[in-house]
Backbone as a printed PyTorch tensor [residue, N CA C, xyz], in Angstrom:
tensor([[[ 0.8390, -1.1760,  0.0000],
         [ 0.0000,  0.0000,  0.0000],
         [ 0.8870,  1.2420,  0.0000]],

        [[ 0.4300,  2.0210, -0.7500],
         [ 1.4050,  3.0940, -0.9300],
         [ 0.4310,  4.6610, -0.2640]],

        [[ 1.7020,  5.1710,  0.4300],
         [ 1.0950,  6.2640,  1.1610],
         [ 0.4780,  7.5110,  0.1920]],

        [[-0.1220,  8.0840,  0.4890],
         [-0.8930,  9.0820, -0.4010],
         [-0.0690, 10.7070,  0.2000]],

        [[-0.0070, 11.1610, -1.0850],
         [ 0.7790, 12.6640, -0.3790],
         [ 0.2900, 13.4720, -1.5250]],

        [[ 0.3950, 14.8360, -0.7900],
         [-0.2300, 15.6120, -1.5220],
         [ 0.7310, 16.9710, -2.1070]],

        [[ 1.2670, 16.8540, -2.7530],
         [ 2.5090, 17.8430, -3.2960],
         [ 3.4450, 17.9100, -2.9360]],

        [[ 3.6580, 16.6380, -2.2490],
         [ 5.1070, 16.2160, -1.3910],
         [ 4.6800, 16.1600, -0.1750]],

        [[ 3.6830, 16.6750,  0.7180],
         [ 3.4800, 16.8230,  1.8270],
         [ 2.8790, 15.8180,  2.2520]],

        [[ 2.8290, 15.5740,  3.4190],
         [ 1.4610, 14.5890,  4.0090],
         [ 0.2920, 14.4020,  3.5230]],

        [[-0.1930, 15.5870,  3.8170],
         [-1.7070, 15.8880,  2.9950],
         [-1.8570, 17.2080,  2.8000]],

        [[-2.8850, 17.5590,  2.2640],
         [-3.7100, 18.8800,  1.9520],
         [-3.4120, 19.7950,  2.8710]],

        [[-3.6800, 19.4340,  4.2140],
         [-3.7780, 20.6130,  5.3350],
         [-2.1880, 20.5120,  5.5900]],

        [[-1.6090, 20.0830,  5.4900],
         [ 0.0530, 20.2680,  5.9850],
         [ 0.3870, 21.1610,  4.8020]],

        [[ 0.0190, 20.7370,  3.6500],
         [ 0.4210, 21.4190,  2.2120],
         [ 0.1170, 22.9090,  2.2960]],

        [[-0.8620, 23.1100,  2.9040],
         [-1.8670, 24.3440,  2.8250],
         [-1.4210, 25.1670,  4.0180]],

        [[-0.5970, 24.7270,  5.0070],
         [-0.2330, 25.2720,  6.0340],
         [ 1.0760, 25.9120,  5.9260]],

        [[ 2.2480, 25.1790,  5.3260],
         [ 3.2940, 25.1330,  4.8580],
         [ 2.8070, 26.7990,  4.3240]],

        [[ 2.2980, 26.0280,  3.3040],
         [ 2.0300, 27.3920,  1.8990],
         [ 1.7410, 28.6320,  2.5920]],

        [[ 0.8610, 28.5990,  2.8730],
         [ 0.6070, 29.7060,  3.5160],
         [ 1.6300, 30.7060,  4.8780]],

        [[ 2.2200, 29.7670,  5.7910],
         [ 3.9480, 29.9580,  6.1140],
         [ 4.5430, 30.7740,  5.4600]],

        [[ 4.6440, 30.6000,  4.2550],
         [ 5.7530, 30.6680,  3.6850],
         [ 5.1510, 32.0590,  2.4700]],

        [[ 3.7960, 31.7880,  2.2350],
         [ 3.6110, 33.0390,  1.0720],
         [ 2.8300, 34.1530,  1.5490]],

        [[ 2.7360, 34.7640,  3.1800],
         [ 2.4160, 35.4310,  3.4010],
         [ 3.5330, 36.6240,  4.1220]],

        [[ 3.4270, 37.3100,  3.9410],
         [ 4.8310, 38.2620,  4.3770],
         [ 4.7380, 38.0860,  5.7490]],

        [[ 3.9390, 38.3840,  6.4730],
         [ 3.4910, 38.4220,  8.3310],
         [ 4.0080, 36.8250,  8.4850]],

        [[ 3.4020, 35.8920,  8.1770],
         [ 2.8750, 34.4910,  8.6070],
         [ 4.9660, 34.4860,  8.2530]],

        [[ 5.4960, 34.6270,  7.6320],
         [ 6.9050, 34.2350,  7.0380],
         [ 7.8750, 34.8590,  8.0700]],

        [[ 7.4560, 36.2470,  8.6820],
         [ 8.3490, 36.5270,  9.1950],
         [ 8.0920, 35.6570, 10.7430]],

        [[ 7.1010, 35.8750, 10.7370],
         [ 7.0790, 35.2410, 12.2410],
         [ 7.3660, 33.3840, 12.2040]],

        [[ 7.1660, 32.9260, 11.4050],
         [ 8.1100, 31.7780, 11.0190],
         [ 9.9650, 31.7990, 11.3370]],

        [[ 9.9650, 32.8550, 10.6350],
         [11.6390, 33.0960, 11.0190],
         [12.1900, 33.6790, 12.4810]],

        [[10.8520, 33.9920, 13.1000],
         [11.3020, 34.4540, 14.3670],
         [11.0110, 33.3290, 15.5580]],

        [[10.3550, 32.2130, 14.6800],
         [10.0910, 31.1250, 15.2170],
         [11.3650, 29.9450, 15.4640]],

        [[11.1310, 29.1220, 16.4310],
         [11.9670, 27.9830, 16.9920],
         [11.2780, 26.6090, 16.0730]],

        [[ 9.9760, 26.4660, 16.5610],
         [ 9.6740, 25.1820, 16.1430],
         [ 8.1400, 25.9970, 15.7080]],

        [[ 7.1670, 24.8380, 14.9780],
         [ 5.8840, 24.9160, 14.8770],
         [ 4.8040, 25.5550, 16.1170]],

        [[ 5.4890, 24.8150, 16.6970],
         [ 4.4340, 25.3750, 18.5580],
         [ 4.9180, 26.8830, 18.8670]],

        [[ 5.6590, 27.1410, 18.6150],
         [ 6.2280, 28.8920, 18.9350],
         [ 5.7160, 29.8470, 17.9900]],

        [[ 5.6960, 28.8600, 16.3150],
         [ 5.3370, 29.9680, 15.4780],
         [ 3.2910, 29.9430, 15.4990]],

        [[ 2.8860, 29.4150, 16.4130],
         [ 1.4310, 29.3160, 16.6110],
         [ 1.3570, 30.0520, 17.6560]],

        [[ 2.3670, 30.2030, 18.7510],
         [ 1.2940, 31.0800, 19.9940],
         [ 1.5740, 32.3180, 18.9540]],

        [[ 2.0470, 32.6510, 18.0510],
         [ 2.0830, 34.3880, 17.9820],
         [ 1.2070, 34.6000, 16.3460]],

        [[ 0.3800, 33.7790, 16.0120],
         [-0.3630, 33.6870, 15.4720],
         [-1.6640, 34.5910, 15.8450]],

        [[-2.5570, 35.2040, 14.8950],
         [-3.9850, 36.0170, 15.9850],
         [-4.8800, 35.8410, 15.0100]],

        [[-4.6060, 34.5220, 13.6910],
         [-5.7080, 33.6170, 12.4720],
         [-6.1370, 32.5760, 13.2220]],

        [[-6.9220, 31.8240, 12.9670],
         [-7.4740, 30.6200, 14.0980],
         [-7.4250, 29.7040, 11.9910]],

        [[-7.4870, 30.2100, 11.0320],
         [-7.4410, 29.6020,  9.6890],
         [-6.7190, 30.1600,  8.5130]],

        [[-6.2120, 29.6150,  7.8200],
         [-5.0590, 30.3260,  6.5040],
         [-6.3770, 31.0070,  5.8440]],

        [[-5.7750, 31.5580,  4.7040],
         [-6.7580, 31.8370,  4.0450],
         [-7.2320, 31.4590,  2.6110]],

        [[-7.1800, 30.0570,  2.9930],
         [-8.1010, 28.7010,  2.5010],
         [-9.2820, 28.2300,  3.3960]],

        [[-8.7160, 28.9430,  4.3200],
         [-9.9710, 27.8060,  5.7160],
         [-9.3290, 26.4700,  6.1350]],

        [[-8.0540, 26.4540,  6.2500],
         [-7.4440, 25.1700,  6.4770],
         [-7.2140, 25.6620,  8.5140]],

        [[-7.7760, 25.4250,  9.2770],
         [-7.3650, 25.3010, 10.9700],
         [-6.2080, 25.3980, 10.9590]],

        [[-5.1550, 26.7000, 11.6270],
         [-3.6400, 26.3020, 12.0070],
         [-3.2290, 25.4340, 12.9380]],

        [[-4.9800, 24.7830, 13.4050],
         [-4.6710, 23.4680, 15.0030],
         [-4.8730, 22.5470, 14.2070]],

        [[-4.9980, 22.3430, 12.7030],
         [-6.0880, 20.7540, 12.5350],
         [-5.0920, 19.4150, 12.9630]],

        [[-5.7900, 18.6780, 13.2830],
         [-5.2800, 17.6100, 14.1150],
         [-4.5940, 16.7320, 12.7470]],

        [[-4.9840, 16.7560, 11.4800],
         [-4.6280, 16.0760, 10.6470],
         [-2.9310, 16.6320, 10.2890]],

        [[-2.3020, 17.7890, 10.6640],
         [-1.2260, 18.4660, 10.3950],
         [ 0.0780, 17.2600, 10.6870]],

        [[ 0.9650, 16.6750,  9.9030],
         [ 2.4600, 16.4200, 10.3710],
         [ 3.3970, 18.1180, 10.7510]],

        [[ 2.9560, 17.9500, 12.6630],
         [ 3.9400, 18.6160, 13.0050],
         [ 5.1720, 18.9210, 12.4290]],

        [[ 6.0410, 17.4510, 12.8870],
         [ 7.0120, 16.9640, 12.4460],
         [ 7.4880, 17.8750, 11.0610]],

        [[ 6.9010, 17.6120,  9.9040],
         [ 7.2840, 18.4550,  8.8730],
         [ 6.9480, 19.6940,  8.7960]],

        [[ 6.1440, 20.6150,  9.4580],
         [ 6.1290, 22.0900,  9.9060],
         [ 7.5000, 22.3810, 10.7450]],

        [[ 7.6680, 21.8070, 11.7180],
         [ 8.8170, 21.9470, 11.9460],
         [ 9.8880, 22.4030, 11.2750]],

        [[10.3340, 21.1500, 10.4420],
         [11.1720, 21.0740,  9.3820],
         [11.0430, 22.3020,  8.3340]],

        [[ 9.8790, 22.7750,  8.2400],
         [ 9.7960, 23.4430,  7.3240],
         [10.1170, 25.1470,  7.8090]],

        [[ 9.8420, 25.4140,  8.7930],
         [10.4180, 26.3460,  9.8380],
         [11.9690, 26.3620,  9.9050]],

        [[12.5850, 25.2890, 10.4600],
         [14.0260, 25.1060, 10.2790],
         [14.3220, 25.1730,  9.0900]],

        [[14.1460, 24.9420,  7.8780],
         [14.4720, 25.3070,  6.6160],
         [14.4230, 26.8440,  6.3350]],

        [[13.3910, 27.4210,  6.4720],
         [13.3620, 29.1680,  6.8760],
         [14.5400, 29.6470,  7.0060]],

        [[14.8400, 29.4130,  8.1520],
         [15.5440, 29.8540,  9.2520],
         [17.4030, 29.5810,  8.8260]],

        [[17.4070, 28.5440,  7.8590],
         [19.1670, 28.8620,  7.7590],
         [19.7570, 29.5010,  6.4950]]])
């Protein structure tokens, strides 16, 4: 069985979270002023991207937000 991914990502909402990270000027900087995923959320004041994707949804690989933060950042 082969895992399903969605533009490289986990899924949709990791994809959509990422994206949005990364293509909003605000959401980007505070990414870079961020440590991990959990740091760059308390200073968040969206409860959704602007897709409507939850910045809490439970379906998210942390793990690769993370990563994707640390990539930012060097």
């Amino acid at each position: 069985m082969t895992a399903t991914t969605y533009n490289g990502w986990t899924n949709y909402e990791t994809w959509n979270v990422a994206l949005w990270m990364d293509n909003d000027y605000g959401n980007y900087l505070k990414a870079r002023e961020s440590k991990n995923y959990k740091e760059f959320l308390s200073k968040l004041h969206k409860k959704l991207t602007g897709d409507g994707v939850s910045w809490t949804d439970p379906k998210l690989n942390i793990q690769e937000l993370d990563e994707k933060i640390t990539e930012l950042n060097s």
